[in-house]
C-alpha positions, 0 to 999 in steps of 0.5 A: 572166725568170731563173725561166722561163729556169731552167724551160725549161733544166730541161726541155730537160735532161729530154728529152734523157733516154732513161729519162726519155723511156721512162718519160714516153712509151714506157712508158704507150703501150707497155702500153696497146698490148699490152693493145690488141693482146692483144684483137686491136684491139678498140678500133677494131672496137668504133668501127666495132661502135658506128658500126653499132649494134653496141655490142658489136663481137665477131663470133662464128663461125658453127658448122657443124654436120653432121646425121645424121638416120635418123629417118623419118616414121611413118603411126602418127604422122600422118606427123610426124618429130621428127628432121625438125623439129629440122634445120628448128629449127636451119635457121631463118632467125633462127639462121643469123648462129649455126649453118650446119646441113647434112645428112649422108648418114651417119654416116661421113662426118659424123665424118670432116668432124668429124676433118677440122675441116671442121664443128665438131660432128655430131648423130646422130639415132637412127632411133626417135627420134620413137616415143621421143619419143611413147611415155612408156616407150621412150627416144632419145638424140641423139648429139653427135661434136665437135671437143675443141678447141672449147667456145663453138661446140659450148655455143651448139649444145648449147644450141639442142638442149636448148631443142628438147628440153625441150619434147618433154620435157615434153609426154611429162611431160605426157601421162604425168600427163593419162593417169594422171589419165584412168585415175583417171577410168576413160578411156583416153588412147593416145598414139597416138591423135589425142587423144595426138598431139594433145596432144603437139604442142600442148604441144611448140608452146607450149614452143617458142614460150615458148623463143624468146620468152625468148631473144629476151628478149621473155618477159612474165614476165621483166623484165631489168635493168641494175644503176644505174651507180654515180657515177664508175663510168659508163665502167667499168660499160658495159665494151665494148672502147673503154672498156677501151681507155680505162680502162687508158690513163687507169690507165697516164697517171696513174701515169707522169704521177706518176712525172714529177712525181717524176722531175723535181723529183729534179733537185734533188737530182742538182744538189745532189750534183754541186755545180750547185745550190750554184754557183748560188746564189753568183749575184746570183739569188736562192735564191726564184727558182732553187727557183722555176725548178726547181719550175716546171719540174716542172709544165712537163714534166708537162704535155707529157707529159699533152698528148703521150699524150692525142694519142697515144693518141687517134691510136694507139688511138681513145681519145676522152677526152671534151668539151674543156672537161672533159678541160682541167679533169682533166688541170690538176688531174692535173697539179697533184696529180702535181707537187705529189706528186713536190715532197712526195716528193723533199724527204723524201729526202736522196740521189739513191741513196734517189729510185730505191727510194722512187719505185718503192715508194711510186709503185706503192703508191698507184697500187695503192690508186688502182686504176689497176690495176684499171681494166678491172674492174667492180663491185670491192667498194665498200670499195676504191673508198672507199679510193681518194679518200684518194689523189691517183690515185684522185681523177684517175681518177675524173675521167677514168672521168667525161671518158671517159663524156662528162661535162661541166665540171660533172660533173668539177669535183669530182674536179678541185677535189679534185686542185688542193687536194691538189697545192697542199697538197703542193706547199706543204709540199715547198717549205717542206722544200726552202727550210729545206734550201737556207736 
């Protein structure tokens, strides 16, 4: 048939274009690579992360952490040392994936190991820091020597501290109101005694275990949860690094998948110009099957490119786009709406000098309000996700967050029939602008 030789001639002709090819393929790739790179490859450490029962897939840096501790046991005080117990709080077992504590001989030599970048952080206990911690009107104070140039390792450990700390804060409160309570009564309560001691530890014990229990998030009082996933949000809510990976590849596809669309039926155009067109229809062919020919080469070319970058990206970046059946149905209708956009944009136009500024404008300004720009951001205000579904890009991307999230056919068929209607529509009225032009 002379209107699929037409259309495989206008495609041929297409990708012996390097812009073009750039703009088809080396484009999308190249900025979902950066964006994959500039996170250090966390799409593939978030597939080994989640093959492990890590969804996560970020691995922190241990914390070393050098102790100074001249804080002795005291008779006075039932043998028992404070300092001791917090390097035994930041040795525990269930903190060593966290912090790696040690214990220095001095103060000197910790600093130095600090200066040297061999630890990241000292704790100096002061040598009355149990009595400090026993005497409700006497105080102690932990020094911390850190390395400026690091903020999580150092926040992580200062908040281990102050978690130990809080309780012996408390108890002394404690044991402050139990005292003045005491004295009211007309009985004497000594914090040295084995009442007082007594009452410290109790309390000191209590709120270390409360403080476990809630960052383990086993607290009963406490009950964490997750805000219900919006429709069509699904892959942009859970934001781990594969998703990102994803959701900035989906934005990058539609919006160079549309400028196909638009790139290839400005062709006409270009032929109209150089005079090709009008040869052509001085041929027996008729002008139907010409325009007809060139139309469906737009459509043609769009879908190579969507065919190629959805396995190149899967390869590239370890993108799974979801079930068969419903990645076939978003890329059909992607690939009508885009077509049908590209035919209703270019027959506005008159000159191939006006394509370049107006695609640029006009492209970006819907892809803007598609948010094929804000694809990694969660929870954006529910306005913008409403003027979204006005454009043909805000329709395809949320048939792709639902194929990434692993929706099924009947999931996406909305967003897919939305897309086919559009596409047609503008379709449609391109050609009808196209045919009165060429008439």
């Amino acid at each position: 048939m002379k209107l699929l030789d037409i259309a495989f001639k206008d495609l041929l002709r297409a990708f012996r274009s390097a812009f073009l090819l750039v703009m088809m393929f080396g484009a999308p790739l190249l900025m979902t690579g950066i964006f994959y790179l500039a996170f250090g490859g966390l799409a593939s450490g978030s597939a080994s992360g989640l093959a492990s029962g890590d969804e996560g897939g970020f691995d922190l840096p241990v914390t070393k952490v050098q102790v100074v501790n001249p804080d002795q046991p005291a008779a006075q005080y039932g043998g028992f040392s404070a300092g001791g117990m917090l390097v035994q709080f930041l040795q525990n077992e269930a903190l060593q994936e966290l912090v790696q504590t040690t214990v220095a001989p001095d103060e000197a030599s910790a600093r130095a190991a600090v200066d040297a970048r061999q630890a990241a952080l000292v704790l100096i206990i002061p040598p009355g820091f149990t009595a400090g911690i026993y005497t409700p009107d006497t105080h102690a104070t932990i020094t911390l020597y850190q390395d400026p140039t690091l903020t999580l390792g150092p926040g992580i450990v200062k908040g281990l501290v102050g978690q130990f700390l809080d309780g012996f804060s408390g108890s002394k409160i404690a044991l402050g109101v139990t005292e003045a309570q005491l004295r009211q009564r007309g009985e004497v309560l000594d914090s040295l005694s084995a009442e007082g001691q007594k009452l410290l530890l109790a309390y000191s014990a209590w709120a270390q275990k409360m403080g476990e229990s809630q960052s383990q998030g086993t607290n009963p009082l406490l009950d964490i949860q997750a805000p219900p996933t919006r429709a069509g949000q699904g892959a942009a809510a859970s934001q781990s690094p594969a998703t990102l990976v994803g959701l900035v590849m989906a934005g990058m596809l539609i919006f160079f998948v549309f400028f196909t669309g638009a790139g290839s039926a400005e062709s006409l155009l270009t032929e109209d110009e150089q005079g090709t067109l009008s040869r052509l229809f001085t041929t027996p062919t008729p002008r139907s099957v010409i325009l007809g020919g060139k139309f469906v080469s737009v459509f043609l070319t769009t879908i190579v490119q969507v065919i190629v970058l959805l396995v190149a990206s899967a390869l590239a970046f370890g993108i799974r786009w979801g079930q068969p059946l419903a990645v076939a149905l978003v890329a059909l209708g992607m690939v009508v709406a885009a077509a049908g956009f590209g035919v209703l944009l270019i027959s506005f136009l008159r000159s191939s000098r006006q394509a370049g500024p107006v695609m640029g404008v006009v492209l970006t300004l819907t892809g803007m309000l598609g948010g094929l720009f804000t694809t990694g951001i969660a929870d954006l205000p529910a306005a913008f996700n409403t003027v979204n579904l006005f454009t043909p890009h805000g329709w395809a991307l949320r048939g792709w967050k639902l194929a990434l999230a692993g929706a099924g056919p009947a999931e996406v068929l909305l967003p897919v029939l939305v897309m086919l209607a559009m596409g047609t529509v503008f379709f449609a009225v391109g050609v009808g602008f196209f045919r009165k032009r060429f008439a």
